[in-house]
C-alpha positions in Angstrom: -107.6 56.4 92.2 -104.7 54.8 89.8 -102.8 53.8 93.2 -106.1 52.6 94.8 -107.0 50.2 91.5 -103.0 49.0 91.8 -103.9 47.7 95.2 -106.8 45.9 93.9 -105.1 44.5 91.2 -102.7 43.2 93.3 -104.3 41.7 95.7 -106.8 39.9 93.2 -103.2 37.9 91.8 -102.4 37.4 95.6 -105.9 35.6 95.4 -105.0 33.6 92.2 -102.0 33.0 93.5 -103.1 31.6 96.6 -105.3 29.3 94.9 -102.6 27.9 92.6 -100.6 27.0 95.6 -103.5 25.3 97.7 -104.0 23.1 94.4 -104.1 20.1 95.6 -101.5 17.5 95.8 -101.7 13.6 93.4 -103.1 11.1 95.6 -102.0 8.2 92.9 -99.0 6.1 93.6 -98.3 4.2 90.4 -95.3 3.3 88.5 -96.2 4.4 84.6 -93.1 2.8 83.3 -90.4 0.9 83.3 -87.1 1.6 81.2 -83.2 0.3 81.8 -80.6 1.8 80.2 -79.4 -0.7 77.4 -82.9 -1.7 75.9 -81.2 -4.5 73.7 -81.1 -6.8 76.8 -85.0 -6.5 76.7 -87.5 -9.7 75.3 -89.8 -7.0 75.5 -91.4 -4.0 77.0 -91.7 -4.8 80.9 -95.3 -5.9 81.9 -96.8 -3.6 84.6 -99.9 -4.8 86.5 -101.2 -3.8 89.5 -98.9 -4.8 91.6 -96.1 -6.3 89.6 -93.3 -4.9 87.5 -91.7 -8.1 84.9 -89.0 -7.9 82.7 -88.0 -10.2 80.8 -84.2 -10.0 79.9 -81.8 -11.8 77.9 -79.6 -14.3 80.0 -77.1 -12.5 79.0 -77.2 -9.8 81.9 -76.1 -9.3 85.2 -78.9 -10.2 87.2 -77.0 -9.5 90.4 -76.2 -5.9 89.5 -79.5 -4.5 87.7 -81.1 -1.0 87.8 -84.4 -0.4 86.2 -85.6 3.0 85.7 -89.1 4.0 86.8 -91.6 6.5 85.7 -94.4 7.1 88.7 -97.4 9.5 88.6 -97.3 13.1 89.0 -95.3 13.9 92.1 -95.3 10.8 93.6 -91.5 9.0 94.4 -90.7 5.4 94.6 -87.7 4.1 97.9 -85.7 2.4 97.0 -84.7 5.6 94.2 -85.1 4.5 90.6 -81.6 3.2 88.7 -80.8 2.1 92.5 -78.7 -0.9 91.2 -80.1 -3.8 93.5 -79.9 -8.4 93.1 -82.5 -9.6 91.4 -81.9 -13.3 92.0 -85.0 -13.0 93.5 -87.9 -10.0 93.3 -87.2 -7.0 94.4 -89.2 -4.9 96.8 -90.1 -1.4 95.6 -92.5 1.5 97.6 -94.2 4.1 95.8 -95.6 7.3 97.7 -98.0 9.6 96.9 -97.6 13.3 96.2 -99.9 14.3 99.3 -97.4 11.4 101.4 -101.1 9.8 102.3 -100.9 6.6 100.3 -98.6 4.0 99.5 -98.1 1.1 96.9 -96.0 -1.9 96.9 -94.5 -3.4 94.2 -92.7 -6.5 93.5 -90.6 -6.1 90.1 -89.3 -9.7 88.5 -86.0 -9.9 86.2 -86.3 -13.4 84.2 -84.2 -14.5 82.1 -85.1 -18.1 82.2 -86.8 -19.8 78.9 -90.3 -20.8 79.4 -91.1 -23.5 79.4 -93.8 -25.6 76.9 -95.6 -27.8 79.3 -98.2 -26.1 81.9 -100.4 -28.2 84.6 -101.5 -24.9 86.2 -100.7 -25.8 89.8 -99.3 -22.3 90.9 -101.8 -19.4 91.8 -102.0 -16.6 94.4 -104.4 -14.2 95.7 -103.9 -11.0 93.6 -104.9 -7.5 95.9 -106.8 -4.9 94.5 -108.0 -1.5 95.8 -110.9 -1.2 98.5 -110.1 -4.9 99.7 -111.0 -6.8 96.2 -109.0 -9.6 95.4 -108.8 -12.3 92.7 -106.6 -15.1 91.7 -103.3 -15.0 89.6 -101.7 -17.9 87.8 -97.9 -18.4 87.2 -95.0 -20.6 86.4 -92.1 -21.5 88.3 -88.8 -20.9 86.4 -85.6 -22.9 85.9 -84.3 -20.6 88.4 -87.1 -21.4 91.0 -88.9 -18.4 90.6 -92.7 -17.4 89.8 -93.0 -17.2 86.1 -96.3 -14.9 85.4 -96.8 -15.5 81.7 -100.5 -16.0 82.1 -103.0 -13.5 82.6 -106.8 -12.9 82.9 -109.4 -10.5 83.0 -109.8 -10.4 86.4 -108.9 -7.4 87.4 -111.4 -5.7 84.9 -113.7 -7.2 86.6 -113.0 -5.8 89.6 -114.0 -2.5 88.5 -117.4 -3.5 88.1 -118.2 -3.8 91.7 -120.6 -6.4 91.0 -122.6 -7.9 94.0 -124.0 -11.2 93.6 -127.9 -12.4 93.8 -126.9 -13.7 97.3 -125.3 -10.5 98.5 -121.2 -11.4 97.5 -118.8 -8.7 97.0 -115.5 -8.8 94.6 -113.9 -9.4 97.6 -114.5 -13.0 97.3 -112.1 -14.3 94.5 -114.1 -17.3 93.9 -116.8 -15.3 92.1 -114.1 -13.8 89.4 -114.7 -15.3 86.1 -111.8 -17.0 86.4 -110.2 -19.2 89.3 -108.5 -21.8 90.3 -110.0 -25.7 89.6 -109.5 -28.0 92.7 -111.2 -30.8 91.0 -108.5 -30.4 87.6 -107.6 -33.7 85.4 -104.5 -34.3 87.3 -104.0 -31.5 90.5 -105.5 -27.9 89.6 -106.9 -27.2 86.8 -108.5 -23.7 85.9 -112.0 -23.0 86.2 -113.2 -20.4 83.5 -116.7 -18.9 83.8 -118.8 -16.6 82.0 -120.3 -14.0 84.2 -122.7 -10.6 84.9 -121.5 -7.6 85.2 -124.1 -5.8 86.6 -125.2 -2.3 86.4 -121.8 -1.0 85.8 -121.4 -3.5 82.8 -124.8 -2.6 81.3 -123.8 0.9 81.4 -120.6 0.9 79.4 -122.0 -1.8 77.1 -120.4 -4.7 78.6 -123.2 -7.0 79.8 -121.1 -9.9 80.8 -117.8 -11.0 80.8 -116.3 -14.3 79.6 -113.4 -16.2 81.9 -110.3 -16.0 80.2 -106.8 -17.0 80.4 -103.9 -16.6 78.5 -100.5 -15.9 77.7 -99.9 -12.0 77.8 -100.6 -9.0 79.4 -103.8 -7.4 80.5 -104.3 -3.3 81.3 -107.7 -2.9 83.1 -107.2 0.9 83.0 -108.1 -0.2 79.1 -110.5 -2.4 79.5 -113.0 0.2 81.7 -112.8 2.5 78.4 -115.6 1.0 76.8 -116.3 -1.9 74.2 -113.9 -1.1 71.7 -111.2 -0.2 73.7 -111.8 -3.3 75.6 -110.2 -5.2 72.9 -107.1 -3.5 73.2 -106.8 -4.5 76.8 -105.6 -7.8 75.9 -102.1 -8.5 74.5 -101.6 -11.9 73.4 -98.1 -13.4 73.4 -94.4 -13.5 74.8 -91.1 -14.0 73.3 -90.6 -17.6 73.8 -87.3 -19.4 72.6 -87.3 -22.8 71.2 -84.8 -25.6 71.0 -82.7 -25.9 67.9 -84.4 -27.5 65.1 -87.8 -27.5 66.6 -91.0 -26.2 66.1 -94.4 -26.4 67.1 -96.3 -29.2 65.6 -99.4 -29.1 68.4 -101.3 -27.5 71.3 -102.6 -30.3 73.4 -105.0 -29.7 76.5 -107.6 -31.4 78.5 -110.9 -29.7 78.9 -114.8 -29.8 80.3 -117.0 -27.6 78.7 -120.9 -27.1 79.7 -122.6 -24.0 78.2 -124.8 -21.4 79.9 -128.7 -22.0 79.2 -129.7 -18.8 77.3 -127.2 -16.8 74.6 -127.5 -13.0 74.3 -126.0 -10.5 72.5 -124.4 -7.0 73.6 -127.7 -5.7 74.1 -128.8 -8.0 76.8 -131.1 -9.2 74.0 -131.5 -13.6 74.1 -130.4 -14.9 70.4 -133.2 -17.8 69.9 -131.7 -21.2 69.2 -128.3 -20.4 69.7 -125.5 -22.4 72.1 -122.9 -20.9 73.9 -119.1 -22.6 72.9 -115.7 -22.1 73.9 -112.5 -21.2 72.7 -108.8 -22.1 72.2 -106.2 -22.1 70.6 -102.1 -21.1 70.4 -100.5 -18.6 67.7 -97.2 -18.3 66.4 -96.2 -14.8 64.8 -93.7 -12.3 64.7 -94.6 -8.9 65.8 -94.2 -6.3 63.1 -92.8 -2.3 64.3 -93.9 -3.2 67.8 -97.5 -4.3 67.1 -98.7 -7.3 69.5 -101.6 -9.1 68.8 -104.7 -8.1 71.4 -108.5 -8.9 71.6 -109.4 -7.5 68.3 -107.6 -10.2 66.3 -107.7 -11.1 62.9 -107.7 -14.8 62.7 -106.1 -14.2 59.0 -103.4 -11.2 60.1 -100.2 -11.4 57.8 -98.3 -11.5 61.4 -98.9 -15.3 61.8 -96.7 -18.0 61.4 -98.6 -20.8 62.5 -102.2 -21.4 64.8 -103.3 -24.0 66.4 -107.5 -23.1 66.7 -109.9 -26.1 67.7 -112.4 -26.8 65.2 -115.7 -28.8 65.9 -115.9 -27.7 69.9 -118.7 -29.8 71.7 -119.4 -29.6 75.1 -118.2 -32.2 77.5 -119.3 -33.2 80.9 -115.9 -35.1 81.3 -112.3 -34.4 81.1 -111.8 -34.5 77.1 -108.3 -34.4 75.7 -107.7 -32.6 72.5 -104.8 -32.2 70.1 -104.8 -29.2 67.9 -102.1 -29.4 65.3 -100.6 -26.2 64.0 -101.1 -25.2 60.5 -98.3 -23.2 59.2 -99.0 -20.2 57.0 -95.4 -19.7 55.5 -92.2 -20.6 56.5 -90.5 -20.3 59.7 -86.7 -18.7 60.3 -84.7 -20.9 62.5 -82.4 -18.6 63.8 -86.2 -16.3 64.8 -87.7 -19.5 67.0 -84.2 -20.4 68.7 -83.6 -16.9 69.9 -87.5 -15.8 70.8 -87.8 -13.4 68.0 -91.1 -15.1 67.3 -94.1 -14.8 70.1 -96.3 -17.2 71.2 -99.6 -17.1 72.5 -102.5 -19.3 74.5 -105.6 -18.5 74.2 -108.4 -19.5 76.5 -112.1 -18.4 76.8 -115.7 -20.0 78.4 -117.6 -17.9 75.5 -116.7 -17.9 71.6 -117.3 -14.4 71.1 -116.7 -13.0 74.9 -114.3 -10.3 73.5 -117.4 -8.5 72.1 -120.0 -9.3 74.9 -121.7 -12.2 73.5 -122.5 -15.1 75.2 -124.5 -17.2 78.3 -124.3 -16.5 81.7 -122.9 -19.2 83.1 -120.9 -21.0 80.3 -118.1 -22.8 81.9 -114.6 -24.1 80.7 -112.2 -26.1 83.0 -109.0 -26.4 81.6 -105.5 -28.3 82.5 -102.5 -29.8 81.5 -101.8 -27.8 78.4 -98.4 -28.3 76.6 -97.2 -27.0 72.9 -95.9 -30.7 71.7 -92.9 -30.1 69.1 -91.3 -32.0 66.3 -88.0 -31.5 64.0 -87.7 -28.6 62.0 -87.4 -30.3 58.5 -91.0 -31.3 58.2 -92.1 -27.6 57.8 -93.7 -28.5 54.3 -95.9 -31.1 55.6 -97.4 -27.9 57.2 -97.7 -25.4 54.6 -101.3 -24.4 53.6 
């Protein structure tokens, strides 16, 4: 009987056993991280989208013999091998693999080491590609070096987790129906068409009716974003290191913009707010990020981190291209040695609803934006700036 129950026993682990070895394998092929092995050349943590890997490095390094350091999802591996030391005078190639071997993802990882620079006219864009065929456009800067620049981000790929299908039957495969695009028709070339849109039945389920086009300066994680309303605000991270020339500082953020409002306001309930307007928003920060913290959608306007903002006051709508120059109110004083060396990060700011970040706004609201620049003066005139 003992013997007989021993059998039993044993074959019931075989079982388990069995099962834990027929687990199946990831499917996700992802890069989690990206690390090199002297984190002093870094500007800051590398920015991981979807498709991209960019670090931003002091000018100081070897771009020609560089080896970043990947961490990928659960079983999955990445050709070339991470630390591979490779020449990245221009992107680099990477493919990562699946544990089960049945899905790939390509990656194009960026070193830069250039400044950036303070004037933007918004004429480079490409198609971004997202899973299940969905696409939407990118924006970036070309370099000193001649290479894509992408400080800006948007929204966009949030979106695309909505699956929203338009009255007429248009999928997110379409790019032109994201709520933010490229402008044909911009003040001078392209501009940058910003829209406030539905998300559909997706949206009203997680409490995010609608979302407002957006653009700016940073980093956006749409794994985030699809968290709900409050983690939504954390999605967005607003700023880059950015070095200025000796003895300058900001002084204003100039733009040219059209503005017309959608026709009925609602809240995050869906619910229309009676005799209230729709209106933008822009503006450009200053600050200096304190034990790693970077500024994202749930910003405090009055945040002991700023150094100087540039926020428009008085926004109308206009049905022509209106030009606007915002000057920078300081907040205290500014280190020299901080702005010539990047210490400090700066950030632009663009959105077709006021209060998108917390779902409130018009369908349909719609900002076109170009030729934005952050106009400098000489250092010594800090005082006429102090509030």
């Amino acid at each position: 009987m003992r013997f007989r129950t021993i059998i039993i026993s044993l074959c019931i682990c075989l079982s388990f056993s069995s099962c834990i070895r027929e687990e199946a394998a990831n499917t996700e092929a992802d890069i989690e991280s990206c690390t090199v092995s002297d984190p002093s050349v870094l500007k800051m943590q590398p920015i991981i989208t979807n498709n991209t890997v960019i670090i931003m490095a002091q000018s100081t390094i070897d771009i020609t013999h560089f080896a970043p350091e990947f961490t990928l999802t659960k079983g999955a591996t990445i050709e070339p091998p991470s630390g591979t030391v490779r020449d990245f005078s221009n992107p680099q190639t990477y493919i990562v693999t699946s544990e089960d071997r049945q899905w790939k993802k390509e990656y194009t990882v960026y070193v830069d080491i250039s400044d950036i620079k303070l004037d933007f006219n918004f004429e480079h864009w490409e198609i971004i590609e997202g899973a299940r065929g969905k696409q939407w456009h990118g924006f970036y800067e070309i370099s000193e070096q001649e290479q894509k620049q992408f400080i800006w981000a948007t929204a966009n790929s949030g979106y695309a987790l909505t699956g929203y299908v338009t009255p007429e039957g248009e999928k997110l495969t379409n790019p032109l129906i994201y709520p933010t695009i490229s402008y044909e028709a911009g003040h001078s070339g392209k501009g940058v068409k910003l829209e406030t849109k539905p998300t559909g039945a997706f949206g009203d389920m997680v409490r995010m009716p609608l979302a407002a086009g957006n653009l700016f300066i940073g980093s956006f994680d749409a794994t985030v974003a699809g968290q709900g309303p409050e983690e939504a605000l954390k999605s967005t991270l607003f700023g880059l290191p950015i070095a200025y020339s000796p003895n300058k500082k900001p002084k204003a953020f100039n733009v040219w913009y059209k503005y017309t409002p959608g026709e009925v306001f609602r809240n995050e309930q869906k619910e229309e707010v009676p005799g209230k307007e729709d209106i933008f928003d822009m503006y450009s920060i200053l600050y200096e990020p304190t034990d790693g913290k970077v500024l994202d959608g749930s910003i405090q306007f009055d945040d002991p981190c700023i150094i100087a903002i540039a926020r428009i006051k008085n926004a109308k709508p206009a049905s022509e291209y209106t030009y606007r120059s915002i000057p920078f109110e300081y907040r205290k004083e500014i280190d020299p040695s901080k702005l010539v060396t990047g210490k400090y990060y700066t950030a632009i700011v663009f959105s077709s609803s006021l209060e998108g970040a917390y779902f409130r706004g018009a369908i349909g609201s719609t900002l076109i934006i170009d030729e934005a620049t952050i106009e400098l003066e000489d250092i010594e005139n800090i005082e006429d700036h102090l509030n």
